[in-house]
N, C-alpha and C positions, 0 to 999 in steps of 0.2 A: 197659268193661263186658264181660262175658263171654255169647258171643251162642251160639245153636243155631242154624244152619240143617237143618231137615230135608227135605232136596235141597239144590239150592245152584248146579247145575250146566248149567242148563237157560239157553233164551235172555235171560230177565226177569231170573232170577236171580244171571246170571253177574256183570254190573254192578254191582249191588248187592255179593258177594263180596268183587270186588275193591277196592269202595271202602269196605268195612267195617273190610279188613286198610289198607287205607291211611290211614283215619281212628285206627288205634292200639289198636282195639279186637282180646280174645280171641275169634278166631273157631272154632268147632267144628263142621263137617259130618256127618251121619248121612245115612249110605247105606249100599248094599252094596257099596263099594269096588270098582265093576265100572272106573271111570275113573278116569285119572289123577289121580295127588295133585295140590290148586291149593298153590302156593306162599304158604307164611305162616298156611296154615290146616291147624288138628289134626283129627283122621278119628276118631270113632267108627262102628265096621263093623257093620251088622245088616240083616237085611231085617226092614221095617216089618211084615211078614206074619207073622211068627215072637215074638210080644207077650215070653216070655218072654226071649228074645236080646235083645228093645229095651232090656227091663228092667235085663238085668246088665249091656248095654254104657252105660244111663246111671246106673247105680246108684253114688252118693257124689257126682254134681255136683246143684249147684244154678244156674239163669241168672239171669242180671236179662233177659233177651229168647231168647225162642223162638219165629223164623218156620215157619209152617208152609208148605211151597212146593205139595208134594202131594198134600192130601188133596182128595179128589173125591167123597164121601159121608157121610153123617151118622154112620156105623161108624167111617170114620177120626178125626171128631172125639171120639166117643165113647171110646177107644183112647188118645187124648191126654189128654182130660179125666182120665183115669186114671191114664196117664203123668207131667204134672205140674201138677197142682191145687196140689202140695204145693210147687213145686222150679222154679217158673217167678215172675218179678215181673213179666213182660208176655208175653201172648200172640198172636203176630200170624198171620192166618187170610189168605195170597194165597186171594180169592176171584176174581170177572171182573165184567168190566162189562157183560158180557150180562145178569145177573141182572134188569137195568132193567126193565120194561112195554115188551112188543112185541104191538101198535106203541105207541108213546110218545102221548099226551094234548098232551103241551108239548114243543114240539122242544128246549128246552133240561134238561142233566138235572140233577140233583142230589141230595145225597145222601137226600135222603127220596123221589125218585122212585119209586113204587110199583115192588115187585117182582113179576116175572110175565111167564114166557117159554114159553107152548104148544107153540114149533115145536123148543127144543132142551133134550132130556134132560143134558147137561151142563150146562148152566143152572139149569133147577130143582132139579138134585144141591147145587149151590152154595148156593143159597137154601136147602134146608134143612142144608146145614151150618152158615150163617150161623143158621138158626135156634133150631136146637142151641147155639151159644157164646151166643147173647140169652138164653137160656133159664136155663144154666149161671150167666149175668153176675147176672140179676135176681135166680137163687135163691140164691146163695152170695158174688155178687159177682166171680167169677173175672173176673181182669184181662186180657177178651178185647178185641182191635182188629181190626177187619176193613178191608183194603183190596183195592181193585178195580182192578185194571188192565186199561186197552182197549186195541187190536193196539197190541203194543209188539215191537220189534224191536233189533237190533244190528249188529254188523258182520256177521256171518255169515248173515242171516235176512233174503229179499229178500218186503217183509211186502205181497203183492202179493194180490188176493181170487182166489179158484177158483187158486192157484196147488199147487202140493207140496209142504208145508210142511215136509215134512224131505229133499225137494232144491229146498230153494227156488228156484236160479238156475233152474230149468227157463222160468219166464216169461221171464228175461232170454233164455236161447237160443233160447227161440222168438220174441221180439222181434227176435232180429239174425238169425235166419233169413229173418224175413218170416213164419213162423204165422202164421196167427190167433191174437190174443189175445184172449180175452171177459173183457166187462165187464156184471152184471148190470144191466139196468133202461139208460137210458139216459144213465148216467156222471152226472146230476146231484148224487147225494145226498152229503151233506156228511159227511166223517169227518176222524175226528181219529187220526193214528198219534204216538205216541210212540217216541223213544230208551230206549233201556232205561237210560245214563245219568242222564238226566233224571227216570228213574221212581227209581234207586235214590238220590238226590239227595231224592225226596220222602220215601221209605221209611223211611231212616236218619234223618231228623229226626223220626221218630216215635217215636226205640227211647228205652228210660227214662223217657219223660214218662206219667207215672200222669194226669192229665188226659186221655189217651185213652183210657181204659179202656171199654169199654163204646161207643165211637165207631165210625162207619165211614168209609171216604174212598174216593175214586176219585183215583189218581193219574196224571191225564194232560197233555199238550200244552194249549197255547191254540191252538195252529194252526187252523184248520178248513179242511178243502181237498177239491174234488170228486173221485169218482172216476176224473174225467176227467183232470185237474191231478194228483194222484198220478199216474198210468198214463206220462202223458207226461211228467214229471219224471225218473220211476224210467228211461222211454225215452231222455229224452234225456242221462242220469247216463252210460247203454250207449253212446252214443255213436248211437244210430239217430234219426233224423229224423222218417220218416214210420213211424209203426208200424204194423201191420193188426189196427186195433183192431175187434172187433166187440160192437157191442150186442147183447143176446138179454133179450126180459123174464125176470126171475127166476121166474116160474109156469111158465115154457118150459123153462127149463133145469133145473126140478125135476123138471117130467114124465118127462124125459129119465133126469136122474139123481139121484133119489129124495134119497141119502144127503147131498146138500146144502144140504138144506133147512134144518138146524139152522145153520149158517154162512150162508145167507141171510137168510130171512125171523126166525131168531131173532137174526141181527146184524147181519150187513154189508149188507145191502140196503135199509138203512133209517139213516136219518139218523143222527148221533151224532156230540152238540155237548154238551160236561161243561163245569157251570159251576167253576171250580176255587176256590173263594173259599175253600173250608173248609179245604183242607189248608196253604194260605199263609197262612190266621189260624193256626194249630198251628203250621205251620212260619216263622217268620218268614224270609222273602230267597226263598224257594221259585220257582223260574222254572225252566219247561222252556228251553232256551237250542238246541237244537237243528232247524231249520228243519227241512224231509222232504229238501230241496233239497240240503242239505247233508249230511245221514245217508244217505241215498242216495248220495251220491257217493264216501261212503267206505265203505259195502256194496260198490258194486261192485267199488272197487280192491284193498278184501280180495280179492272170487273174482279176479279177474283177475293178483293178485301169483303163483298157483299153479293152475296147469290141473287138478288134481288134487282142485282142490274143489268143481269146476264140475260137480256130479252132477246128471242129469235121470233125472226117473222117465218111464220110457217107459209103464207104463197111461195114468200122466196126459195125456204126447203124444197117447196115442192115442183118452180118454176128447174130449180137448177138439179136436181134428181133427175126429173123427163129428161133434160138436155141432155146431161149424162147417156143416158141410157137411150135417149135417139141419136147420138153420136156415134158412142161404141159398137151398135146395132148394125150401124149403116157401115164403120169404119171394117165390122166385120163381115161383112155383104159384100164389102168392095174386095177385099182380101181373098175370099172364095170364088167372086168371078175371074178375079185376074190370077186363080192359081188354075184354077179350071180352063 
């Protein structure tokens, strides 16, 4: 098949890439050619912002598959829809699994779980993207497919919560320093992280089948594991034993620091258990195969083969230090009044 990615290059998507080109299929990336060429796949160059440059760089092909990797508003789908209405045989919309009902009715979710996320604006962006392609599908039919991926990660992406997501090791170095590490809420709630392997494994079994038109999926793990069980998993991957893990309620550490409220109370601090039934009826054989236990352990041997990639953002040091340390302060405030 002759596929589009438009991105391609990012942590979800890098997987996927590479097993598209491995599966034999025409791959084509649209970007702005800011990063290196991947090996085995052809480059149309445009910035996505510039409608008429998209135009002439895709002018004369047609796909049978066009993923969309980033679009984040209902202009970018609209921009598409115009793009290729005409020139696409499937279109697939990476939306997130935030989109769900926060909080959830039913701990377990699925794909008709009500949509509705008040605490993050990239969330309800999504949802009406997704609204935009239903809308598109039922009026004219366009052969849209929306999938949803929850925290997915790789070699390179240590998918830890309140971490640095683009230096991610910063948790692991303050794990083997002895930081504090915070964990919202008290480590109980159930999440599920996926491989990004295992995501692009459900993905690619969706490209060409006209029976998903008009469908959505969430492609994730069957694992489900607390966030206490991740924490020390990813802990003991590093090689640290006892880590300085700290609890802090999630209402505490939004007071604090506002901007994470959409990463908690619209995601991570709240349960999240995907029933996967629907994409293994589509996909026949479909199995996440990667434990956390074991992706984790080749996260870290990535950073650790080169010191070089071992980046920490020092705000975040020093956002989650104060926290620490306005936390313990106040939790030892409250202990002396009420012993007093």
């Amino acid at each position: 098949m002759k596929i589009l990615f438009i991105g391609g290059s990012g942590v979800i998507s890098r997987a996927a890439t590479q097993q598209t080109i491995a599966a034999g299929h025409e791959l084509w990336l649209l970007n702005r050619g800011k990063r290196r060429p991947i090996d085995g796949a052809r480059s149309l160059v445009a910035d996505l912002a510039d409608l008429e440059a998209v135009k002439a760089a895709l002018r004369g092909h047609t796909w049978d598959v066009v993923v969309q990797w980033i679009a984040f508003a209902p202009a970018d789908i609209r921009r598409d829809l115009e793009l290729f209405r005409d020139t696409a045989r499937q279109y697939v919309f990476i939306s997130s699994a935030s989109v769900y009902q926060k909080p959830l009715a039913h701990y377990l979710i699925t794909e008709s779980t009500p949509r509705a996320n008040p605490y993050w604006e990239y969330s309800r962006l999504k949802i009406a993207c997704e609204q935009e392609l239903e809308a598109a599908h039922q009026a004219t039919g366009f052969p849209c497919v929306i999938v949803r991926p929850s925290l997915t990660y790789g070699d390179d992406q240590v998918p830890l919560v309140l971490n640095a997501w683009g230096q991610s090791w910063t948790a692991i170095d303050r794990m083997r320093r002895g930081a504090p590490v915070i964990i919202p809420g008290d480590g109980t709630s159930l999440w599920t992280i996926t491989h990004n392997t295992d995501f692009a494994q459900g993905l690619i079994g969706l490209f060409g089948n006209p029976t998903t038109y008009g469908h959505s999926f969430h492609i994730t793990s069957d694992e489900v594991l607390t966030w206490n069980q991740i924490f020390f998993q990813a802990a003991g991957a590093a090689g640290v034993s006892a880590p300085n893990l700290v609890h802090i309620p999630s209402d505490f550490i939004i007071a604090c620091v506002p901007s994470v409220e959409g990463t908690l109370l619209g995601d991570k601090a709240v349960s999240a258990v995907f029933d996967t039934t629907k994409i293994k009826r589509f996909v026949p054989g479909f199995a996440a195969r990667t434990p956390f236990a074991v992706g984790i352990r080749r996260t870290i041997a990535w950073f650790d083969a080169d010191p070089a990639r071992k980046q920490t953002d020092d705000a975040t040091n020093q956002r989650w230090d104060k926290l620490a340390d306005v936390y313990l302060s106040a939790l030892m405030q409250a202990k002396s009044r009420f012993a007093g």
